[in-house]
C-alpha positions in Angstrom: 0.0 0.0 0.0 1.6 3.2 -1.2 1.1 5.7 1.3 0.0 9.4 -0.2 2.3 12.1 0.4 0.7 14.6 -1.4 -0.2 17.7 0.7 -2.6 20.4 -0.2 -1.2 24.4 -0.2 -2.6 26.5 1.9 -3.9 30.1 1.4 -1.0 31.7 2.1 1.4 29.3 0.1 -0.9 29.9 -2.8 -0.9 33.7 -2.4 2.8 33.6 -2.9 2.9 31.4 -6.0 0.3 34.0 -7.6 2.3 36.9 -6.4 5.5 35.6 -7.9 3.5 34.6 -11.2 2.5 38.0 -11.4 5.6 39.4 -10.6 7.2 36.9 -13.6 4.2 37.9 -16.1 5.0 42.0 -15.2 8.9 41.7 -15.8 8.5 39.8 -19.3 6.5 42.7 -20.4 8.7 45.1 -19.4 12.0 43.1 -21.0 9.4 43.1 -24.9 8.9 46.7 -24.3 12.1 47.6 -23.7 13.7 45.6 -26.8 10.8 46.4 -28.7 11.6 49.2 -31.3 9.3 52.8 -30.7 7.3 52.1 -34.1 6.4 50.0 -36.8 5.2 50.7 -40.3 3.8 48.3 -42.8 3.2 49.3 -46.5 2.7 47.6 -49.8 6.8 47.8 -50.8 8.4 48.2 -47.7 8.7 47.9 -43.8 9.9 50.9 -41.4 11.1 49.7 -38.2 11.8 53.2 -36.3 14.0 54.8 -38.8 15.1 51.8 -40.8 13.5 50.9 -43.8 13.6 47.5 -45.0 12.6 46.0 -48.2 12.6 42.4 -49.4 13.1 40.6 -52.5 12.6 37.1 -53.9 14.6 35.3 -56.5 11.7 33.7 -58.9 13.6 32.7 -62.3 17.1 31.3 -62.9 18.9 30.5 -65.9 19.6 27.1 -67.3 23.2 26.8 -66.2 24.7 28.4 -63.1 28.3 28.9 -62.6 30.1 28.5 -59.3 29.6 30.8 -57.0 27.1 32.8 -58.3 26.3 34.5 -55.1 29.5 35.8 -54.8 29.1 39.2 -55.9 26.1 39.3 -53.6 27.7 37.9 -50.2 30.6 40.3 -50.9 28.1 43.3 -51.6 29.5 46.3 -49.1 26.1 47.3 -47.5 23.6 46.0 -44.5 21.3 43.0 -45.7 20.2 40.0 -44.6 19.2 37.1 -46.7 18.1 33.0 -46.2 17.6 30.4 -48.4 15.1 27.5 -47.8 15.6 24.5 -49.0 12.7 21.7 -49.1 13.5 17.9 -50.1 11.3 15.8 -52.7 10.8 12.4 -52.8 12.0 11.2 -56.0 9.0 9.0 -56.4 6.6 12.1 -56.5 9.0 14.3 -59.4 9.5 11.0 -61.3 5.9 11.6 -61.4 5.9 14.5 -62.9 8.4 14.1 -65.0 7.0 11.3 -67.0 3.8 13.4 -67.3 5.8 16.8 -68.4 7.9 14.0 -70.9 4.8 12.9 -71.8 3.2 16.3 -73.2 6.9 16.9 -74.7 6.5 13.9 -76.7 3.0 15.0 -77.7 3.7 18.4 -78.6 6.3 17.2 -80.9 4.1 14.9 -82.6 1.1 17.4 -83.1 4.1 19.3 -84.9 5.4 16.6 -86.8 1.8 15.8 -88.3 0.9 19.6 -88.8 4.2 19.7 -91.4 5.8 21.9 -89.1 10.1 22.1 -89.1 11.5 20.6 -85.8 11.7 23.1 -82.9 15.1 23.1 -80.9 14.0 24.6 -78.2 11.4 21.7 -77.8 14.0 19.0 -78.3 16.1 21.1 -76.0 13.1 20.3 -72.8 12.6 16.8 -73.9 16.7 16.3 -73.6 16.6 18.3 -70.2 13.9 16.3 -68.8 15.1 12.8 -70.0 18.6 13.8 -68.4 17.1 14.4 -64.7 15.1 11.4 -65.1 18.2 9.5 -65.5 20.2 11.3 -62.9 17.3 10.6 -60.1 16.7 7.0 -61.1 20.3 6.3 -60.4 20.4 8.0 -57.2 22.5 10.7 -59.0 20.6 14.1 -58.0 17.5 14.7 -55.4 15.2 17.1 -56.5 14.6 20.6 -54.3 11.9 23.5 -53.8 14.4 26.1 -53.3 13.6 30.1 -52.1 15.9 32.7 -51.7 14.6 36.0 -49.5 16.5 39.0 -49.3 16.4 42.3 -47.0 18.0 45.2 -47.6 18.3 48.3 -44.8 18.6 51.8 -45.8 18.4 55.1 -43.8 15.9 56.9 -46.2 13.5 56.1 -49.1 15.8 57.6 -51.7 18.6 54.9 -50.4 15.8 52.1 -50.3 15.3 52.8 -54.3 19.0 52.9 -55.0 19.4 50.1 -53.4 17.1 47.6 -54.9 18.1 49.1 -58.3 22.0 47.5 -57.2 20.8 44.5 -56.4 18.6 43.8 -59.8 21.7 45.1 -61.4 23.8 42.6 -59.3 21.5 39.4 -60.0 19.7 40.2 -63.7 23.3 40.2 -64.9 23.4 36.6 -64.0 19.6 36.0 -65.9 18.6 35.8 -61.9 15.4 37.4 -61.9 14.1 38.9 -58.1 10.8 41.0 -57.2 9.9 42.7 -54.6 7.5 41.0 -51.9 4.4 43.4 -52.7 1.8 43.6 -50.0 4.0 40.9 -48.2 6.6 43.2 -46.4 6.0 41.7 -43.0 6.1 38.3 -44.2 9.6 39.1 -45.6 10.8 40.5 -43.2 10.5 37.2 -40.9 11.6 35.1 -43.8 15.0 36.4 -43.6 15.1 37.0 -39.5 16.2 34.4 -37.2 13.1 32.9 -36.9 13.5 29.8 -39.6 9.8 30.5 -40.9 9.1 30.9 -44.7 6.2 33.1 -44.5 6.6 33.9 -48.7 6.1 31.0 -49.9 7.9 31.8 -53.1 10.1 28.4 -54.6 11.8 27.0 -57.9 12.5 23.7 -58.5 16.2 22.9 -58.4 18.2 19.9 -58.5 21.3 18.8 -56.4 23.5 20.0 -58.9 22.4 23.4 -59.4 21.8 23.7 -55.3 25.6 23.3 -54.9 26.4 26.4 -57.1 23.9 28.3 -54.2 26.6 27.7 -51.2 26.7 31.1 -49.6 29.9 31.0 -47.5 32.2 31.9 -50.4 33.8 35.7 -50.8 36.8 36.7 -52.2 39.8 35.9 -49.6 44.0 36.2 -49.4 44.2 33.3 -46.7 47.7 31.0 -47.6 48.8 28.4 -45.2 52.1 30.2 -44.8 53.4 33.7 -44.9 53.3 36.9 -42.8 49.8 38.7 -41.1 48.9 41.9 -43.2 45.2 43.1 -41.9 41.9 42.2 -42.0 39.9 41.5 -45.1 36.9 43.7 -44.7 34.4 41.8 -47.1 34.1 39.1 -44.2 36.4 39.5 -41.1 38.7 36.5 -42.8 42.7 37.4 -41.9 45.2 38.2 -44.9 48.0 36.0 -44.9 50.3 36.2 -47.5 53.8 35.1 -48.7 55.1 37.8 -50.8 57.7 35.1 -52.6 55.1 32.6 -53.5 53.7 35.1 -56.5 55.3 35.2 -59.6 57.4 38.3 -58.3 58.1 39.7 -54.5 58.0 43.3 -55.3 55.2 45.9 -53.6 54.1 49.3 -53.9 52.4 51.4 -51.1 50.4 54.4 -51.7 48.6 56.7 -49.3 48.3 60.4 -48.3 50.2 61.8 -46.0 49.0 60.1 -42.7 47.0 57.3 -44.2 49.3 54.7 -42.4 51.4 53.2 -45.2 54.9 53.6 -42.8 53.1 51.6 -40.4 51.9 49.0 -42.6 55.1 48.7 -44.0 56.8 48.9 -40.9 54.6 45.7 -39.4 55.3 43.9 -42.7 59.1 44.4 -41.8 58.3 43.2 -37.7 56.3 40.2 -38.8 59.4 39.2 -41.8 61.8 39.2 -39.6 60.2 36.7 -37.4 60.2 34.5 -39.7 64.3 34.9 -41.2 64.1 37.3 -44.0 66.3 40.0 -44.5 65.0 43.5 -44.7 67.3 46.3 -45.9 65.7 50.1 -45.4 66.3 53.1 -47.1 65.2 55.9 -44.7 65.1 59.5 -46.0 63.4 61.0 -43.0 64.4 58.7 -40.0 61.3 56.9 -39.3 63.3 53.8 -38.6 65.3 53.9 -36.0 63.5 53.0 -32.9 62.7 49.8 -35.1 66.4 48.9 -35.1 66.7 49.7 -31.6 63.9 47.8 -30.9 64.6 44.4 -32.8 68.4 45.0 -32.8 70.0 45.5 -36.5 72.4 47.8 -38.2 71.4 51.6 -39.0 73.5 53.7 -40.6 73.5 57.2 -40.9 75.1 58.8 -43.9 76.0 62.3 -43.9 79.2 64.5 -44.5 80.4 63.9 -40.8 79.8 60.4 -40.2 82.3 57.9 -40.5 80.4 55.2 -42.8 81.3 55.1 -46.6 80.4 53.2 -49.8 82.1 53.2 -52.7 80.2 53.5 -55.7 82.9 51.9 -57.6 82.3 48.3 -55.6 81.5 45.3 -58.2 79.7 42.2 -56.7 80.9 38.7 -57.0 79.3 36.3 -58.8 77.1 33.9 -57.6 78.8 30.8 -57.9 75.5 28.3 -59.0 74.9 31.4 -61.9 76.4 31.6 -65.2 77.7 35.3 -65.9 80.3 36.0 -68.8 83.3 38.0 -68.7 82.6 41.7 -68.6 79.0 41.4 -67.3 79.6 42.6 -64.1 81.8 45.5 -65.3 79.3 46.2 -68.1 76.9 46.7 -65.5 78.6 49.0 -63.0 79.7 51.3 -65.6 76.1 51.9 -67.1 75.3 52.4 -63.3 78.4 55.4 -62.4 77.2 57.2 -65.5 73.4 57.3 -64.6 75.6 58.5 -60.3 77.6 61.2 -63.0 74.4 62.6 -64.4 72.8 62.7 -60.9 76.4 64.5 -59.7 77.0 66.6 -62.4 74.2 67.3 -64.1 72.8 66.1 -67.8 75.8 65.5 -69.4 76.2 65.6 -72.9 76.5 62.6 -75.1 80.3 63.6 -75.8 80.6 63.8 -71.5 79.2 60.3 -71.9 81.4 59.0 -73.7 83.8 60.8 -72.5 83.4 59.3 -69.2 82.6 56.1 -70.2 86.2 55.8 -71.2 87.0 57.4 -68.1 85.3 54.5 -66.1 86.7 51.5 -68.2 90.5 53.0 -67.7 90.2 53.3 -64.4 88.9 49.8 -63.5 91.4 48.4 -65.8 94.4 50.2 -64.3 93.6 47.8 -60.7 93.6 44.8 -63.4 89.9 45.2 -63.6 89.0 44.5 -67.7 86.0 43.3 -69.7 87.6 39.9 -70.0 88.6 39.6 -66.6 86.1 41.2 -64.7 86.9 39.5 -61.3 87.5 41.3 -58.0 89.1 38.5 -56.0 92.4 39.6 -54.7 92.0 43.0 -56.6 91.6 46.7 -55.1 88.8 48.3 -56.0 89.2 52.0 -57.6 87.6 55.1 -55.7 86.3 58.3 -57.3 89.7 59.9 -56.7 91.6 58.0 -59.4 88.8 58.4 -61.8 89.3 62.1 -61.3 92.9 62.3 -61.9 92.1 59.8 -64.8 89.9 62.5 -66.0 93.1 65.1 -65.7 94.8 63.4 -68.3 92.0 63.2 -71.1 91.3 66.1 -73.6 87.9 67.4 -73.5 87.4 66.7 -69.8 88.1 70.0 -68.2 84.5 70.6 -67.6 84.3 67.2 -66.2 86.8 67.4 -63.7 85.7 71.1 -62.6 81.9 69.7 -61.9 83.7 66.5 -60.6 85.9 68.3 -58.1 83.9 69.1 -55.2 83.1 65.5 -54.8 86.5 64.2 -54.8 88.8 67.0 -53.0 85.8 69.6 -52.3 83.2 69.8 -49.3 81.5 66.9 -50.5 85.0 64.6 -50.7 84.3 62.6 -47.7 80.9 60.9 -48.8 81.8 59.5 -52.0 85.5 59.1 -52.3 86.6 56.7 -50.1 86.4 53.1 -50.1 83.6 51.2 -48.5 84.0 50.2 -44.8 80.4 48.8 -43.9 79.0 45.1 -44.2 75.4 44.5 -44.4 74.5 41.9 -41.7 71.5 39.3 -41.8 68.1 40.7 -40.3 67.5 44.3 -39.8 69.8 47.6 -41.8 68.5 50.9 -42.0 70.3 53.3 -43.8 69.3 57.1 -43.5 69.8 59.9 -45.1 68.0 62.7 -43.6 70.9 65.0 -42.3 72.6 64.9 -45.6 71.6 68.1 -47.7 68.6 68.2 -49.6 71.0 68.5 -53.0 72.8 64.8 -51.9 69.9 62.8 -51.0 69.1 61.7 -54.4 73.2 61.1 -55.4 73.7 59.0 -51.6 70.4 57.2 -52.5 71.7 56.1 -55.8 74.7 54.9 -54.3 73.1 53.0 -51.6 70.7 51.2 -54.0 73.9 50.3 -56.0 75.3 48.5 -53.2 72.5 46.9 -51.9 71.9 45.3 -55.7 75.8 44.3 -55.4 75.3 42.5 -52.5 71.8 41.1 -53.3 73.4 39.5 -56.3 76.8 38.3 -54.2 74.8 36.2 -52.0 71.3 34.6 -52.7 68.9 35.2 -49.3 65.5 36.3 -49.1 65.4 39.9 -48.6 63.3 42.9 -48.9 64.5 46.2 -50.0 62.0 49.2 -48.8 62.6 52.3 -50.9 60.5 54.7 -48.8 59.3 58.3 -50.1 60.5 56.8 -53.4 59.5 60.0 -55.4 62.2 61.6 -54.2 64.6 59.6 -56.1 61.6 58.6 -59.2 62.1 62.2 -60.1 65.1 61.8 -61.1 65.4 59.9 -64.7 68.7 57.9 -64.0 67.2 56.7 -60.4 64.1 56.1 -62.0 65.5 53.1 -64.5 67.8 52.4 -61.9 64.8 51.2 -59.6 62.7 50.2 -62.3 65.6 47.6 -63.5 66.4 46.8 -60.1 62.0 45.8 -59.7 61.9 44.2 -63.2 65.5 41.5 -62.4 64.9 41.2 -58.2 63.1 38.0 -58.1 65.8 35.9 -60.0 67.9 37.0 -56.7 65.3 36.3 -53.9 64.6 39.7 -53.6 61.3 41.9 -53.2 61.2 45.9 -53.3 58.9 47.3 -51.4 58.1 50.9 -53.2 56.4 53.3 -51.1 55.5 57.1 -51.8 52.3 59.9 -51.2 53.0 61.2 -54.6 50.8 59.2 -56.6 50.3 61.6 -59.6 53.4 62.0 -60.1 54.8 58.7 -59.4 52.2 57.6 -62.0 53.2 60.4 -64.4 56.3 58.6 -64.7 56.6 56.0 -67.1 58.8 53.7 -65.0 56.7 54.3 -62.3 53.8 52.5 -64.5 56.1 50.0 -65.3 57.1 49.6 -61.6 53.5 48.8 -60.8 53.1 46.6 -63.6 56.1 44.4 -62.5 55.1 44.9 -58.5 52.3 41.2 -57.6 51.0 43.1 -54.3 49.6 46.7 -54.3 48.3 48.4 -50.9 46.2 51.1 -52.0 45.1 53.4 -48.7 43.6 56.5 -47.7 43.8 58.7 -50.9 43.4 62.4 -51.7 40.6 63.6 -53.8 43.4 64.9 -56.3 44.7 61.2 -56.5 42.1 59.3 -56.6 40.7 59.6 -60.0 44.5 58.3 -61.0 44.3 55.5 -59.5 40.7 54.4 -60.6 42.2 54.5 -63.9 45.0 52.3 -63.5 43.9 49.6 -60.8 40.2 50.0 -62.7 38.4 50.4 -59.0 34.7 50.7 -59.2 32.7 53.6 -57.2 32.4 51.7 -54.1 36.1 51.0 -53.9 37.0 54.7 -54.9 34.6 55.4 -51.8 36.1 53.5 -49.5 39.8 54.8 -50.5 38.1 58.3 -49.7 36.7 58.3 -46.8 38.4 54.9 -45.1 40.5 55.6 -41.6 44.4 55.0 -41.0 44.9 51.8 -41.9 41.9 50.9 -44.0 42.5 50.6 -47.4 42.6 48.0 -50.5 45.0 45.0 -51.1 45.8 43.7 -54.6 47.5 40.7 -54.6 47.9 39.6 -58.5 44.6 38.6 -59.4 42.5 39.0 -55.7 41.8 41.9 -54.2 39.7 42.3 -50.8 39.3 45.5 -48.2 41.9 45.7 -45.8 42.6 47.0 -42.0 46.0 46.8 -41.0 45.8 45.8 -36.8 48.7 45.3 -35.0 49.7 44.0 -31.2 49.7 46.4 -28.4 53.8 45.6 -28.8 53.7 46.1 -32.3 51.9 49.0 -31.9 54.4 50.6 -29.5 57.7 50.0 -31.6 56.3 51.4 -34.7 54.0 54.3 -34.4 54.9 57.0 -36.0 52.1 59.2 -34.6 53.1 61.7 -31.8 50.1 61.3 -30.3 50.2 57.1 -29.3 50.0 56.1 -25.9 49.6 59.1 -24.3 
């Protein structure tokens, strides 16, 4: 006998079970009011929740064929939407079915036609092959068979955006033959279509098979993810990070343009951090200083030219050959000789093309008199000649005098101790800066020159990874001779393991230049960020942006920007560490 252990509330127990009831019914009003917006309006073409406005759309004809990722251009589409696809399962039994019956009045139609004397229809042989293909494919287990809907919401601030809108995304789907309309007299029911609440309220399908539901995957939008390579931002299109290796594209080279301010130095700057880390060598050239609490940060090798300093480099240096490369006699030689005479033109002005030759057998005589020739063209064991001895080379020539005048202060004059003396400074592995920013405004450009002349010598003496950053690279573009210099030195790195990183605020007149085209053409990665409104129409021409990217270059924040990387390119925003941050800001202003 079970004994009953049930026991009856009394008033007061009861009282409090009401009370609390009440008390539970009260608060859930209060927590729906409080998320509830402060109006809703319901029209025939659209919904107005406060002062959004939302209309949605339906996707009601498709075309025969649909490529891969069709919805691409849609998921990557830069503005507030929302859309959801419904997908219903058919038993085969049920659209075999229907398929006999529609192959049936196929059949029928065609013999009507066929009795009537009328020429054979290809459209109507088309159907029949259509149909008689599906039934094939679902009797072997092949495809399933779908009701398929696709709802879309837009959100806009006014009407006028509302109209705009929708005209995009017809424009965005008809190019595809994907025909949408708007959910007329239904904007509430589209509306809950495409909110979280999984209910199809529209009631708007196509039939689709398994093969043309796999082209509908929505999780595809353009993205730079490799397996390997350094951190650059974050792709903007869908949160997804931007990892890239520079030296897996068909060339390593980079340019960087921004206004003044738009964060390029920074970006470049955390490119430099994050290569490091992982063992490639980055060489600097630093016209304004920017670099230096980098080095003596991560440890590396700055140096400072200027008239009072004690480094040198000789612009007479030759590199060795690499021994695994085959290089004829003379090659090397060939090659720094074209290089002094575009140095002369920087130091002495335009010469003439008497000068030219002139010094050309200037050059040659004074290499060969340290047993230097264009049949015997190597340095081991050999001095290598400084300007000096070209000048008193010079003495002895007729036709010179003009020359050796112009030539003068660099060898015995004011300017003597930057360029005359032999080098006495070894690049190291990781980190070298050089700077030129207390050298006078006249010798930037000639030091420069001389500095991208040796870094090329030893890139091509010994075969690493490296990354030369030419920053402010205007200021030496401007110059013809340094212009082919850099452009030869982009268009032959990557047979040496190198990548030049070019970076400059100039952008009309770095694009003015034909070698700056040609520098861009022969650079895989471009980082386009905030531009001026005097630039911008520049570079919509040559990296063919549409409006909404010419927008965002406009009006994006430090940092925020575009990234080309041959083929791709996606919306950026460079982020660094708090560390990262610390060691190379260049903004008076950080961490205060």
């Amino acid at each position: 006998m079970t004994e009953n252990t049930s026991k009856k509330l009394t008033k007061q127990e009861a009282d409090e079970i009401r009370q609390g009831e009440k008390e539970y019914r009260e608060a859930l009003a209060f927590v729906k009011d409080a998320i509830a917006p402060s109006m809703m309006k319901i029209d025939a073409t659209k919904l107005q929740i406060g002062d959004t406005y939302i209309r949605t759309f339906f996707t009601y004809a498709y075309p025969d064929f649909l490529e891969g990722n069709w919805l691409g251009p849609l998921i990557n589409w830069d503005v507030k939407f929302d859309m959801s696809m419904f997908i219903y399962p058919i038993e085969s039994a049920y659209i075999m079915k229907y398929l006999r019956k529609r192959l049936t009045e196929l059949h029928s139609e065609r013999s009507i036609n066929m009795d009537k004397g009328l020429i054979n229809d290809p459209a109507l042989d088309a159907q029949v092959q259509d149909v008689e293909e599906l039934r094939s494919s679902l009797t072997r287990g092949q495809e399933r068979y779908f009701h398929f809907s696709i709802y879309i919401s837009i959100y806009a601030d006014s009407e006028e955006q509302v109209k705009k809108l929708s005209n995009t995304l017809d424009t965005l789907l008809s190019g595809r033959n994907i025909l949408t309309k708007q959910a007329f007299l239904r904007s509430e029911q589209g509306f809950i279509a495409t909110g979280p609440f999984a209910r199809d309220e529209v009631g708007v399908y196509r039939n689709i098979s398994t093969k043309g539901l796999s082209t509908t995957f929505p999780f595809t939008s353009n993205s730079l993810s490799q397996d390997d390579g350094i951190l650059y931002g974050i792709n903007t299109h869908n949160n997804s990070l931007i990892i890239f290796d520079r030296f897996r594209t068909e060339n390593a080279n980079m340019v960087v343009f921004a206004k003044s301010g738009g964060g390029k130095s920074f970006a470049v700057k955390l490119e430099i951090l994050r290569s490091l880390m992982l063992g490639t060598d980055v060489i600097v050239l630093d016209p304004e200083n920017e670099y230096k609490t980098l080095v003596d940060t991560v440890g590396g090798t700055y140096v400072n030219i200027n008239l009072n300093s004690n480094e040198r480099i000789n612009p007479f240096d030759l590199p060795r050959a690499l021994k695994d490369t085959e290089t004829k006699s003379g090659d090397l030689l060939r090659g720094a000789v074209i290089n002094l005479l575009g140095l002369m033109n920087l130091m002495l002005g335009k010469c003439t093309p008497s000068e030219v030759s002139i010094l050309e057998k200037a050059i040659v005589t004074t290499y060969s008199l340290k047993g230097i020739t264009m049949t015997d063209d190597d340095i081991t064991g050999k001095e290598v000649p400084v300007m000096k001895e070209l000048y008193s080379v010079l003495e002895t020539m007729d036709g010179a005098k003009g020359i050796c005048e112009r030539l003068e202060k660099y060898v015995t004059g004011i300017f003597s101790g930057v360029f005359s003396e032999p080098t006495n400074i070894n690049l190291t592995e990781g980190l070298v800066v050089f700077s030129v920013r207390d050298l006078d405004e006249i010798l930037r450009p000639i030091a420069m020159y001389m500095m991208l002349g040796y870094v090329w010598n030893i890139t091509r003496s010994s075969l690493r990874k490296r990354v030369l950053v030419i920053d402010e690279a205007w200021n030496l573009m401007q110059y013809e001779d340094c212009a082919k210099f850099i452009f030869g030195l982009v268009k032959r790195a990557r047979k040496y393991g190198l990548g030049v990183t070019t970076i400059t605020q100039d952008v009309e007149d770095f694009m003015g230049s034909p070698q700056g085209k040609a520098i861009v053409t022969n650079s895989s990665i471009q980082l386009l960020l905030k531009q001026s409104p005097a630039s911008i129409d520049v570079l919509q021409n040559v990296f063919k942006l549409t409006e909404q990217e010419k927008y965002i270059l406009l009006n994006s924040s430090v940092g925020q920007g575009l990234f080309f990387a041959g083929t791709e390119h996606v919306g950026i925003q460079v982020l660094a560490s708090y560390f990262e941050e610390q060691v190379i800001t260049t903004n008076p202003n950080a961490g205060k």
